[in-house]
Structure formats: structure tokens, C-alpha cells
C-alpha positions as CSV (number, residue, x, y, z in Angstrom):
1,X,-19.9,-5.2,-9.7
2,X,-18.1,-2.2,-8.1
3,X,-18.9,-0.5,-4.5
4,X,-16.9,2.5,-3.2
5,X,-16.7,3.9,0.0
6,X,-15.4,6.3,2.0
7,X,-14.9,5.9,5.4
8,X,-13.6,8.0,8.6
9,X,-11.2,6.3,11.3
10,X,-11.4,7.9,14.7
11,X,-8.5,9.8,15.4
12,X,-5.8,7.4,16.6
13,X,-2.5,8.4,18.7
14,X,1.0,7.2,17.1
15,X,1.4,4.1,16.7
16,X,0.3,0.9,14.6
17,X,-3.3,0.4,15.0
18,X,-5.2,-2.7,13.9
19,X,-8.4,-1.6,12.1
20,X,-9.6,-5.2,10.0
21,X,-12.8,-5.4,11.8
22,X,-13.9,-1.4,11.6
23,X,-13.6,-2.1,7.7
24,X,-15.4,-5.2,7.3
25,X,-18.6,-3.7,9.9
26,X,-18.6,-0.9,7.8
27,X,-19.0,-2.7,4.2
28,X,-22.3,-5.3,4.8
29,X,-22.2,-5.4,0.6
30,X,-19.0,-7.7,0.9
31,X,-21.6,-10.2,2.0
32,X,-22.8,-10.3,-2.1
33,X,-19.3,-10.9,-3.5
34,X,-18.4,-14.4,-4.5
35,X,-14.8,-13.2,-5.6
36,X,-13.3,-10.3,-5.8
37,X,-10.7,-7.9,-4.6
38,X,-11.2,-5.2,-1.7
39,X,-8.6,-2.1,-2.3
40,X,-8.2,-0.1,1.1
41,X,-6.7,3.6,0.5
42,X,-6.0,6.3,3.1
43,X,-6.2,9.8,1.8
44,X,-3.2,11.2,4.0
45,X,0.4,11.8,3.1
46,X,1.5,11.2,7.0
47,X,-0.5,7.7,7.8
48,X,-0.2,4.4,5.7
49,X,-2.2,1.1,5.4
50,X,-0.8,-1.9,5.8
51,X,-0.8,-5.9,5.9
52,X,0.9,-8.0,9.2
53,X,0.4,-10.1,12.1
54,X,-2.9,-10.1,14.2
55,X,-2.5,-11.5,17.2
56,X,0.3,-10.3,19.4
57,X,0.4,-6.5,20.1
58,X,4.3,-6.5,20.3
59,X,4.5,-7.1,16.6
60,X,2.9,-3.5,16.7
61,X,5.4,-2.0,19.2
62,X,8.5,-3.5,17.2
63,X,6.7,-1.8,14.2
64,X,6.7,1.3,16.1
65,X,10.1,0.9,17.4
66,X,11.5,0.2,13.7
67,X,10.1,2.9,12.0
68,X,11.2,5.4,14.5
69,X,14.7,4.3,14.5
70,X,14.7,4.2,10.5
71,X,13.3,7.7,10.1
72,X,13.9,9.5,13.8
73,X,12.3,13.1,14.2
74,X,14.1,16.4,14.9
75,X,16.8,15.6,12.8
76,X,18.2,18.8,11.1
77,X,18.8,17.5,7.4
78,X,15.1,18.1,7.6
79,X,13.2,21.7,5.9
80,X,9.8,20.1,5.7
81,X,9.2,20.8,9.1
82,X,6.0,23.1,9.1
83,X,3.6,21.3,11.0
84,X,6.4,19.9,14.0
85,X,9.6,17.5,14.0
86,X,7.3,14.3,12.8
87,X,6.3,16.3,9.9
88,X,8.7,15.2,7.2
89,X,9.1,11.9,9.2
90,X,5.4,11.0,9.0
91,X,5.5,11.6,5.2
92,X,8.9,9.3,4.4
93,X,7.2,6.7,6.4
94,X,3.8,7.0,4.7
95,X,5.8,6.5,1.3
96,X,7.7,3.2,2.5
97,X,4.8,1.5,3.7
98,X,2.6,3.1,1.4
99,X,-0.9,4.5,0.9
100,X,-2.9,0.9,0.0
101,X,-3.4,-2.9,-0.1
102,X,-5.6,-5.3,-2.1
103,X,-7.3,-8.1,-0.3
104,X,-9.2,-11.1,-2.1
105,X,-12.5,-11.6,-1.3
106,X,-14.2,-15.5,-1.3
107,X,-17.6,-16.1,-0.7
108,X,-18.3,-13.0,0.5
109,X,-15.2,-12.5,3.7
110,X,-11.7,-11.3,3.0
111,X,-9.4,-13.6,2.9
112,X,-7.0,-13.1,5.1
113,X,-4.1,-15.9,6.7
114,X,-4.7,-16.7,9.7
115,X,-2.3,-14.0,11.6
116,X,-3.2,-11.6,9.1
117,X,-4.7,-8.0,10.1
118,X,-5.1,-4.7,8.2
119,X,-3.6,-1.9,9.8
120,X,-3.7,2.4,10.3
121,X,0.0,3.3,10.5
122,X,-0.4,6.5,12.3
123,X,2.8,8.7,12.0
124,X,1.6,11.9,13.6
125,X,1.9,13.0,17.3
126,X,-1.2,15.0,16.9
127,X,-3.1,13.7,13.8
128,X,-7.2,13.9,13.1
129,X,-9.4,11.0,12.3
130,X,-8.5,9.8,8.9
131,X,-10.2,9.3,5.7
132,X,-10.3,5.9,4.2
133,X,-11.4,5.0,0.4
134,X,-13.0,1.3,0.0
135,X,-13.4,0.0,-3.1
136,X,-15.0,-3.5,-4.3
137,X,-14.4,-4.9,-7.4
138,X,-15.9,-8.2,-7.9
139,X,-18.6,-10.6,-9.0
140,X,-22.1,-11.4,-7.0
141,X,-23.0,-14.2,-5.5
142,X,-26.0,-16.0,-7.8
């Protein structure tokens, strides 16, 4: 059985946003699936998707503070500058963490660790909701 999806995330501000439960309210089919696999892919060069800790927001601001000291705006090695000094940033940091993740569904729930949370790496200043492509690939509950 396959189910795809597209879905739109509320614009977010920078930053490292946890967005597990805004995927799993907006796919009610999961409930079917006895086991398959849930692919989560943002259509944007300047965000990513990715897989982390859960419960304490300063994992999220050490993400934040990491990936800003890795790839720091307004450097001048950068051309690919058009839309404002987080332009080329946002993409180099979309391309390490990267544009998807695979989670296993079981009896109908993702499963996730414990700690574990899917999240929106927002890596614009001034970025617009964002598009999100969910795709189910798995076998129905009898």
C-alpha cells in the first residue's frame, strides 16, 4: 500500500523546530499500516528535515548555535548571495543535514526512541511556510 502527501508547515523563524506531532495529526491513514516506512521530504533547498532529541529545547539551541558557527553568514568567499547573507548559508546547511528521513512504522505509530523527534531545520531569516512531501509505503493491518 502507498499514500502520499503533501503538506504545508507554517512559516517558522530560524531555528530548529520540532514538528513530529504536526506530521502524524495530519496522516490518520498511518492508523492502517501494520509495517512500513514513512519518508518525510521538504521541497526547499534552504530548510532540512531531521532526526534528534525530543525533550530538552537546548538540544535545539546547541543545534542552532553549531550550525551557525560551522557555516557563519556574511562571509565574502560567498557569490550566492541574491536573496541576503543566509542565502548560500541556508543552502550548505540544507545539503549537510539534508532534505529527508525514513521512519518505521509498527502497528500503525512511528517508531520512534524514546527522545526521538522529527525536526524543520529552518535556515532562513525570512523564510515562508514550507512544503513537505509524505509518503507511506507499507502493508495494512488485516
Amino acid at each position: 500500500m502507498w499514500i502520499q502527501k503533501e503538506i504545508t508547515i507554517e512559516k517558522k523563524q530560524k531555528g530548529f523546530h520540532l514538528i513530529t506531532d504536526q506530521l502524524i495529526n495530519q496522516l490518520p491513514e498511518m492508523n492502517k499500516i501494520y509495517i512500513g516506512l514513512l519518508n518525510v521530504f521538504v521541497l526547499h533547498t534552504s530548510a532540512s528535515i531531521t532526526l534528534n532529541e525530543n525533550m530538552d529545547s537546548s538540544v535545539r539551541d546547541d543545534f542552532k548555535s553549531f550550525f551557525n558557527r560551522l557555516v557563519p553568514e556574511n562571509q565574502n568567499y560567498f557569490t550566492h548571495t541574491y536573496e541576503g547573507s543566509d542565502d548560500m548559508p541556508a543552502h550548505l546547511k540544507s545539503s549537510i543535514l539534508g532534505s529527508s528521513i525514513v521512519v518505521p512504522i509498527s502497528n500503525g505509530s512511528l517508531k520512534l526512541g524514546t527522545w526521538q523527534g522529527i525536526y524543520l531545520c529552518e535556515h532562513r531569516k525570512h523564510a515562508n511556510a514550507r512544503n513537505i512531501i509524505l509518503t507511506i509505503h507499507g502493508k495494512k493491518k488485516n
